[in-house]
C-alpha positions in Angstrom: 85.7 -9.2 171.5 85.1 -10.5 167.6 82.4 -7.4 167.9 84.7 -4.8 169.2 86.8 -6.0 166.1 84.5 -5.7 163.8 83.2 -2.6 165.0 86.8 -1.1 165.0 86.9 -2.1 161.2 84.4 -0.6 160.7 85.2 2.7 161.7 88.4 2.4 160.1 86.4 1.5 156.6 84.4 4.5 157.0 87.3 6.4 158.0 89.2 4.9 155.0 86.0 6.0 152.9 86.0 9.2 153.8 89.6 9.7 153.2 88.9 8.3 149.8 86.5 10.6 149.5 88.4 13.8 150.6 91.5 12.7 148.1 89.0 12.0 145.3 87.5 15.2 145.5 90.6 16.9 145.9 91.7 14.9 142.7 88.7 15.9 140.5 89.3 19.8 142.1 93.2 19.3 140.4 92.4 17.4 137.5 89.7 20.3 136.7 92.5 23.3 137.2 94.6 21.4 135.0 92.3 21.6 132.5 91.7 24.7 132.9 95.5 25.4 132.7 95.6 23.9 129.5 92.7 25.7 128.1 94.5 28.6 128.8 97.5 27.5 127.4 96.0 26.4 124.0 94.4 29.9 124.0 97.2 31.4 124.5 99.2 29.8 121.3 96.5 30.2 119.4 96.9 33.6 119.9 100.6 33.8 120.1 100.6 32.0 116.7 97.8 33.7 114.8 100.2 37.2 116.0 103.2 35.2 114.2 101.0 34.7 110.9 100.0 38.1 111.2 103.5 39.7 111.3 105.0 37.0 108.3 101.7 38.3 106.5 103.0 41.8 106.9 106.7 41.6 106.2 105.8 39.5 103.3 103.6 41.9 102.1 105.8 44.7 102.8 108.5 42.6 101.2 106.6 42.2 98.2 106.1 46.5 97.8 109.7 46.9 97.7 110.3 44.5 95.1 107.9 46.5 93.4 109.2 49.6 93.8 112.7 48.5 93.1 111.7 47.0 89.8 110.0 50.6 89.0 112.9 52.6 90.0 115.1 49.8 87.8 112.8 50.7 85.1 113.1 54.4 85.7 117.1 54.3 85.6 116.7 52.3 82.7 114.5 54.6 81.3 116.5 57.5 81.9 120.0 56.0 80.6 118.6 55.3 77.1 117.1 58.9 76.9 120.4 60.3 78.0 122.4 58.2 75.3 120.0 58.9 72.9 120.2 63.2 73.3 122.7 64.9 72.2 125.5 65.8 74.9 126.5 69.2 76.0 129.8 69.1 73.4 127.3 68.1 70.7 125.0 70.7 71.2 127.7 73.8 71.5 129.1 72.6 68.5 126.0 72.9 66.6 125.3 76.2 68.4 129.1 77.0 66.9 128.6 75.5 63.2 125.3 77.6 63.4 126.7 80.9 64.9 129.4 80.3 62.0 127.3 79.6 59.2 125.4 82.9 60.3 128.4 84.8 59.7 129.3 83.5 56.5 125.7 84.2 55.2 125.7 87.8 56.6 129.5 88.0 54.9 128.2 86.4 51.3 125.0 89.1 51.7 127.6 91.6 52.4 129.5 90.6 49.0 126.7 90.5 47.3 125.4 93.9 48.0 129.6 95.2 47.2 129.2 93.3 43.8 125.6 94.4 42.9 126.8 98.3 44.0 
């Protein structure tokens, strides 16, 4: 009877064994496809994040050329308001064009004179 025990333990250790056995390598097959999973993962936000760095890198950039360009056209408004105020306006130049036109015909009246006094 004490062998009949002993044997049935037995074949409930080996039993138990393989069990282990089965659930361990199950186990290590998990733990492994977590890891892989992870692997993935990290992967996958490292590329998700370099993308990010790219895109601020971009916009900054493209941020940067319109500051650029707004300073240049700031310069060129600038530029063209004190050439403006410093020509002469359209009133200013058809009064000269008048004071000339007039001094014209006071010279071609004081030649006229002249020529009535000299004849």
């Amino acid at each position: 009877e004490l062998q009949a025990s002993v044997g049935q333990l037995s074949s409930q250790l080996t039993h138990a064994r393989n069990d282990n056995e089965k659930l361990n390598h199950m186990s290590n097959v998990r733990l492994q496809e977590i890891n892989e999973l992870k692997e993935n993962n990290n992967i996958e936000s490292q590329m998700n994040l370099r993308q990010q760095k790219d895109l601020i890198d971009r916009l900054n950039n493209e941020i940067r050329a319109y500051k650029q360009e707004n300073i240049m056209l700031k310069d060129d408004v600038e530029r063209l308001e004190s050439s403006q105020s410093k020509a002469p306006s359209v009133i200013m130049k058809s009064l000269v064009e008048k004071l000339r036109h007039d001094l014209a015909e006071k010279e071609k009246k004081q030649k006229a004179m002249s020529r009535a006094i000299a004849e």
